[in-house]
C-alpha positions in Angstrom: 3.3 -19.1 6.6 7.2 -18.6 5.0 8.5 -20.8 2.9 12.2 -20.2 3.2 14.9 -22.2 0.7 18.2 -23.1 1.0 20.7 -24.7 -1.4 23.7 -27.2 -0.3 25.6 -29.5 -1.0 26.6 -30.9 2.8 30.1 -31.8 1.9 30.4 -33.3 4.5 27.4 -31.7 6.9 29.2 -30.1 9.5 28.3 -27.8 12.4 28.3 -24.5 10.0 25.4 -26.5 7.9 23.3 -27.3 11.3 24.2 -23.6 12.2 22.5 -22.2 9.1 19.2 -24.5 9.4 18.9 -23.1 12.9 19.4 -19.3 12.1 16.5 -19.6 9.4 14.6 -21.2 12.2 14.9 -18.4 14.6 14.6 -15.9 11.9 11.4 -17.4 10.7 10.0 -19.8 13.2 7.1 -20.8 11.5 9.0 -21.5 8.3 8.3 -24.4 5.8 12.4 -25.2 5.2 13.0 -26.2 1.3 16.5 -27.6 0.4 17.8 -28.1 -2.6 20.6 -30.8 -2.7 23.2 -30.9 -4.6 23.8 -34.7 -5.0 27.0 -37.5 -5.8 28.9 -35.3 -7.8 28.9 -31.4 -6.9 29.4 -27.9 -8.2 33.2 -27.8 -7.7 33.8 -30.9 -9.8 33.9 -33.2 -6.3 32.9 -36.3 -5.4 30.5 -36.2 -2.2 31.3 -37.5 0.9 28.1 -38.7 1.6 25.7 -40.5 -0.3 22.7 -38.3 -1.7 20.5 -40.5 0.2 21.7 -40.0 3.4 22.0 -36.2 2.7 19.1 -36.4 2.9 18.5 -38.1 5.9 20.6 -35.9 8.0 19.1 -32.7 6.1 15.4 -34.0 7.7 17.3 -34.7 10.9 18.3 -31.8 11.6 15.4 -29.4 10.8 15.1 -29.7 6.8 10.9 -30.1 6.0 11.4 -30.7 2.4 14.7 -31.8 0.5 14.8 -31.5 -3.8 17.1 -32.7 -6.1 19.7 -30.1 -8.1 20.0 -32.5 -11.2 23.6 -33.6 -11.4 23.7 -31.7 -15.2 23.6 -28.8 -12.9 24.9 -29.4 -9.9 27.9 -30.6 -11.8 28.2 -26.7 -13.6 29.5 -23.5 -13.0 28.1 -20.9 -10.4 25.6 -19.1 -12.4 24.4 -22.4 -14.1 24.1 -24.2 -10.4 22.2 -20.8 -9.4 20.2 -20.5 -11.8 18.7 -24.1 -11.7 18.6 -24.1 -7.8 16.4 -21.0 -7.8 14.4 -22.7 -10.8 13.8 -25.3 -8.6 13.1 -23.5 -5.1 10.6 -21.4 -7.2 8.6 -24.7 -8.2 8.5 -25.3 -4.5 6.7 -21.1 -4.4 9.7 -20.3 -1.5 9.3 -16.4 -0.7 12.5 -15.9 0.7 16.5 -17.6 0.0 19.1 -17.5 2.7 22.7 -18.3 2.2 26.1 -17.8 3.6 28.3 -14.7 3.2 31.5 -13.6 4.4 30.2 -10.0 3.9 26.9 -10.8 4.5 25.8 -7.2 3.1 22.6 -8.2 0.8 22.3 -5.0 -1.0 26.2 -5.1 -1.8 25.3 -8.2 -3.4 22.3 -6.8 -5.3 24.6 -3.7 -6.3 27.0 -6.7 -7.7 24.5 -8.1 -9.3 22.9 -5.6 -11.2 26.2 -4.8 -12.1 26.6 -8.0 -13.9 23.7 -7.8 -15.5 24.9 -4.5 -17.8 26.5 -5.2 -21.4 29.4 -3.3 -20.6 29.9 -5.3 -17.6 30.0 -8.7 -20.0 32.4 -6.8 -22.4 34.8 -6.1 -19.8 34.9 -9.8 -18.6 35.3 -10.8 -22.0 38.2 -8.4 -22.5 40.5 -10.6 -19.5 39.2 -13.9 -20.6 40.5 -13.1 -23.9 44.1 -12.2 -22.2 44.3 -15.6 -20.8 42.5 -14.7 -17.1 40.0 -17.5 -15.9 36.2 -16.6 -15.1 36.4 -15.7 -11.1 39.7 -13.6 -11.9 38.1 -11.9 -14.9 34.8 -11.0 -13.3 36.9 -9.6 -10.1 38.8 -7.7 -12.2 35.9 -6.1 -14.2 34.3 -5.4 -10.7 37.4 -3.7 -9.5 36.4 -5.9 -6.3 37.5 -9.0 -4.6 34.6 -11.4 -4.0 34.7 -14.8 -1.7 33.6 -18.1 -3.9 30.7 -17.5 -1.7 29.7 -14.1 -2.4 30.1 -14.6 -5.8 27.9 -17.5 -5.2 25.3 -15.1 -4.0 25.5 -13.1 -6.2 24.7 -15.7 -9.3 21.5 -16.4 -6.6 20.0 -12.6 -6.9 21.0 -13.2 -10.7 18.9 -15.4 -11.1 16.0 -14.6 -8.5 16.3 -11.3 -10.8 15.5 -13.8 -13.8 12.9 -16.3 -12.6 10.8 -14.8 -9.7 12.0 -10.6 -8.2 9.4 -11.7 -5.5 12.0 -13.9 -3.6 13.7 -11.9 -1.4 17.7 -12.6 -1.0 18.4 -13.2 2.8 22.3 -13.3 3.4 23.7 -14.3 7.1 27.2 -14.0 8.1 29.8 -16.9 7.6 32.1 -17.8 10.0 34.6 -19.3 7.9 35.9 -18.8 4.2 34.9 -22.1 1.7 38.6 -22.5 1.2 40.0 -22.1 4.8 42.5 -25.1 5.8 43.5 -23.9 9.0 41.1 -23.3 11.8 40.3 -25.4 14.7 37.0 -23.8 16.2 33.9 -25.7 16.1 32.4 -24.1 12.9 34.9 -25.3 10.5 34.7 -25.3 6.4 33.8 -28.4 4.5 37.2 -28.2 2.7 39.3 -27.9 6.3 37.1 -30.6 7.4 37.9 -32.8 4.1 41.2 -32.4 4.7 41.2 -33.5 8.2 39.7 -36.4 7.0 42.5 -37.1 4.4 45.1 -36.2 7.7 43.5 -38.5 9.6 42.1 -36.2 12.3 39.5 -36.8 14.2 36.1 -34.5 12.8 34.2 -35.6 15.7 33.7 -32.4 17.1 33.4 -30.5 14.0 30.0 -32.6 13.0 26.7 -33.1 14.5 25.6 -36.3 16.2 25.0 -38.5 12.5 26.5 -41.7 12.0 30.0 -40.9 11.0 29.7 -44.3 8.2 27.3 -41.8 6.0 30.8 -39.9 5.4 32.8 -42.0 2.8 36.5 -42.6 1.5 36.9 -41.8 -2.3 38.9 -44.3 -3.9 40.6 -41.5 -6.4 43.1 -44.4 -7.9 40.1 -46.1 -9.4 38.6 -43.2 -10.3 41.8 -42.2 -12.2 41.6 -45.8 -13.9 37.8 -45.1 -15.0 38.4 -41.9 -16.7 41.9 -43.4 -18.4 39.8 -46.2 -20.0 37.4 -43.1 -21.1 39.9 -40.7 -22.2 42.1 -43.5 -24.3 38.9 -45.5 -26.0 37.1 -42.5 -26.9 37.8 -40.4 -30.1 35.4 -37.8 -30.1 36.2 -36.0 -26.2 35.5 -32.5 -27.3 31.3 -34.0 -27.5 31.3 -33.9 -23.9 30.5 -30.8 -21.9 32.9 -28.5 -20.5 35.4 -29.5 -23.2 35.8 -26.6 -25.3 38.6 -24.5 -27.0 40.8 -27.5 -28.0 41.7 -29.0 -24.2 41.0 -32.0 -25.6 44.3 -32.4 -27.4 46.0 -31.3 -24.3 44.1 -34.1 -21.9 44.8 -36.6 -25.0 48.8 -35.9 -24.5 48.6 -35.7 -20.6 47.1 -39.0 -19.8 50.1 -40.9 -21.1 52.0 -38.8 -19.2 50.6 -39.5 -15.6 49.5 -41.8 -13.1 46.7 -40.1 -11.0 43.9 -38.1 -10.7 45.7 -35.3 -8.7 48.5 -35.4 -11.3 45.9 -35.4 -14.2 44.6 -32.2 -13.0 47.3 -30.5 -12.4 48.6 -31.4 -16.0 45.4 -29.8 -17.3 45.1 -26.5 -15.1 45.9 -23.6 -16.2 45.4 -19.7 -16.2 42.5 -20.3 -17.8 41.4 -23.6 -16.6 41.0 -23.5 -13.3 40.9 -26.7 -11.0 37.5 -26.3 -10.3 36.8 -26.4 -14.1 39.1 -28.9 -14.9 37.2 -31.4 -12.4 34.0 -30.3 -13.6 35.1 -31.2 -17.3 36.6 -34.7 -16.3 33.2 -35.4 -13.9 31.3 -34.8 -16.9 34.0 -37.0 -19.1 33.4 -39.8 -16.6 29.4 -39.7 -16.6 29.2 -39.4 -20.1 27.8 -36.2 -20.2 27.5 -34.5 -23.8 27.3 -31.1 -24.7 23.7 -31.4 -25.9 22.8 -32.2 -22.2 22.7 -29.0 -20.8 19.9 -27.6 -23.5 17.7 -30.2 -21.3 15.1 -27.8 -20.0 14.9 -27.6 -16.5 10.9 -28.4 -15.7 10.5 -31.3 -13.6 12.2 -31.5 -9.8 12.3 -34.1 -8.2 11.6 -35.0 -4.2 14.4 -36.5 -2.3 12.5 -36.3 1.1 10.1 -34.4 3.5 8.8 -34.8 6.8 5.0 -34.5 7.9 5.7 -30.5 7.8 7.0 -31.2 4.4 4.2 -33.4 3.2 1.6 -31.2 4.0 3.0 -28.4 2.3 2.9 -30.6 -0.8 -0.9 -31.0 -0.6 -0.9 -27.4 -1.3 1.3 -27.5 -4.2 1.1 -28.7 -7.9 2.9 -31.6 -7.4 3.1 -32.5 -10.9 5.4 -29.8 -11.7 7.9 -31.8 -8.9 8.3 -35.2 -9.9 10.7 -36.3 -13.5 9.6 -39.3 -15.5 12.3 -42.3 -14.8 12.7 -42.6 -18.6 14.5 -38.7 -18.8 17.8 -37.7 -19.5 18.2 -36.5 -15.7 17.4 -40.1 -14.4 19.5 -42.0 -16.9 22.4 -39.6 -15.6 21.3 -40.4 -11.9 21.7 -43.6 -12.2 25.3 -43.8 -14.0 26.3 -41.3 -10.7 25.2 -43.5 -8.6 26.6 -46.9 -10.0 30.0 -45.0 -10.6 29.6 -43.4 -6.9 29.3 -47.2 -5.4 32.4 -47.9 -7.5 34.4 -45.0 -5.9 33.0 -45.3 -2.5 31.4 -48.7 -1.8 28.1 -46.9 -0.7 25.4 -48.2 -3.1 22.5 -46.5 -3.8 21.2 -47.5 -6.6 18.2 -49.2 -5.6 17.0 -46.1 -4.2 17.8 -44.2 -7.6 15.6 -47.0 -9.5 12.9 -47.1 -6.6 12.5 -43.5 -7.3 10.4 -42.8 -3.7 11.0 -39.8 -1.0 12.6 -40.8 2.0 9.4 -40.0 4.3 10.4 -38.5 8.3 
């Protein structure tokens, strides 16, 4: 029997997440289907839509046997550290095969790409345009001589790190039929960022979603979220201890939050060349949460199990379930559980009951 994994963050799920769930089912119809989720806080410094919880619930829905938990620490991170821990964790679960999303959807391009990466001289190069002011994606594009989709450089940080952990998984790519950042079109397969701003329009997303309540999808209330991380920035004295706040930004978020009056202007203070939105997010999530630098050298060892189904339970008879289950006195919970009482703050959706219960969600 395959055991196929898949990493998302279903933000919101729309009809291109229900899409991919149902290729790997007719791909490999006898599949065991291992998710890993990325939970209230996600990879591009956003705050999710829907609550982890019911992720979940609509990932075991719609054809998902087993659902894991990407730790926030990494969820919250950039591409290569979100890979990395995503294929750490799909290996724990002994997947033999990862399929994702590409708008090339050429596998062995990838694994070209990646290897690619992997050479000093590669590293050197990218380190030459960071050091001329260029941010990461722009600097690894420009060392590649090769313009990449956020996806596909998503993919390749995956075969990274399936090169790292386990060459046994085999990469599986299938073709995208949208670009993560498309705004603009109005077919049924939509991206989660046209669809997110739909939702700020107004629009209705019925037709752009599967048949889930449309309550699991949440408003974020950024004005208190601004307030929470002005308290934060202005009573705290020591900002460059938390992760993601490196090279003296500090002094320049110090100045700028006297300067404005929301979230959106915050960022756009911040951003620069070299700090891109997506890492200035990050670095304020992790501001927010409390997050320290020390965090991240956390090792990775213990998943834990958000849900499964009876397909999904009996393939955990067969495995070391030890090896899949954190202690509620770790660092990863205590981080948990500030997401979670700072995501009810933000959206009114409270699950922090189930973060302290600690139990699967059982199909």
């Amino acid at each position: 029997m395959e055991t196929v994994g898949i990493i998302c963050e279903y933000n919101p799920f729309h009809n291109g997440h229900m899409y991919h769930i149902n290729k790997v089912k007719s791909l490999y119809p006898d599949a065991i289907i291992v998710l890993v989720l990325g939970g209230y806080f996600l990879e591009r410094g956003d705050v999710s839509l829907i609550s982890k919880w019911n992720k979940t619930k609509i990932a075991l829905d719609y054809g998902v046997d087993l659902v894991l938990e990407l730790p926030l620490l990494y969820g919250v991170n950039s591409g290569d550290y979100f890979a990395h821990n995503a294929v750490l964790a799909l290996n724990a679960a002994n997947v033999s095969k990862i399929v994702f999303g590409s708008e090339c959807n050429d596998v062995e391009f990838l694994k070209t790409i990646a290897s690619e990466q992997s050479l000093e001289s590669f590293n050197f190069k990218v380190k030459e345009y960071l050091d001329m002011g260029e941010n990461y994606p722009t600097s690894l594009s420009k060392a590649l001589n090769v313009s990449l989709s956020s996806n596909d450089l998503l993919g390749v940080s995956y075969i990274k790190a399936i090169n790292s952990i386990n060459k046994s998984i085999e990469p599986v790519t299938i073709k995208r039929t949208n670009e993560y950042n498309d705004l603009e079109s109005n077919e049924k397969i939509v991206s989660a960022s046209n669809i997110r701003e739909m939702l700020n329009n107004k629009v209705n997303i019925k037709e752009f979603i599967p048949n889930y309540d449309i309550n699991f999808i949440n408003a974020v209330d950024e004005k208190k979220m601004f307030y929470l991380l002005r308290y934060r920035i202005l009573t705290d004295n020591s900002l460059n201890s938390y992760l993601g706040v490196d090279e003296g930004i500090e002094n320049r978020i110090n100045k700028v939050i006297l300067e404005v009056n929301t979230y959106s202007e915050l960022i756009d203070k911040i951003k620069s060349k070299r700090y891109t939105v997506s890492r200035v997010k990050r670095m304020l999530i992790h501001i927010l949460l409390g997050i320290k630098k020390e965090d991240i050298e956390v090792p990775f060892e213990k998943v834990r199990i958000l849900g499964f189904n009876s397909n999904g339970k009996a393939y955990l008879r067969k495995l070391n379930c030890s090896i899949l289950v954190y202690k509620m006195n770790s660092r990863y919970s205590e981080i948990e559980r500030t997401a979670a009482l700072i995501y009810r703050d933000l959206t009114l959706d409270d699950s922090t009951l189930m973060e302290v219960l600690n139990r699967p969600i059982e199909k």
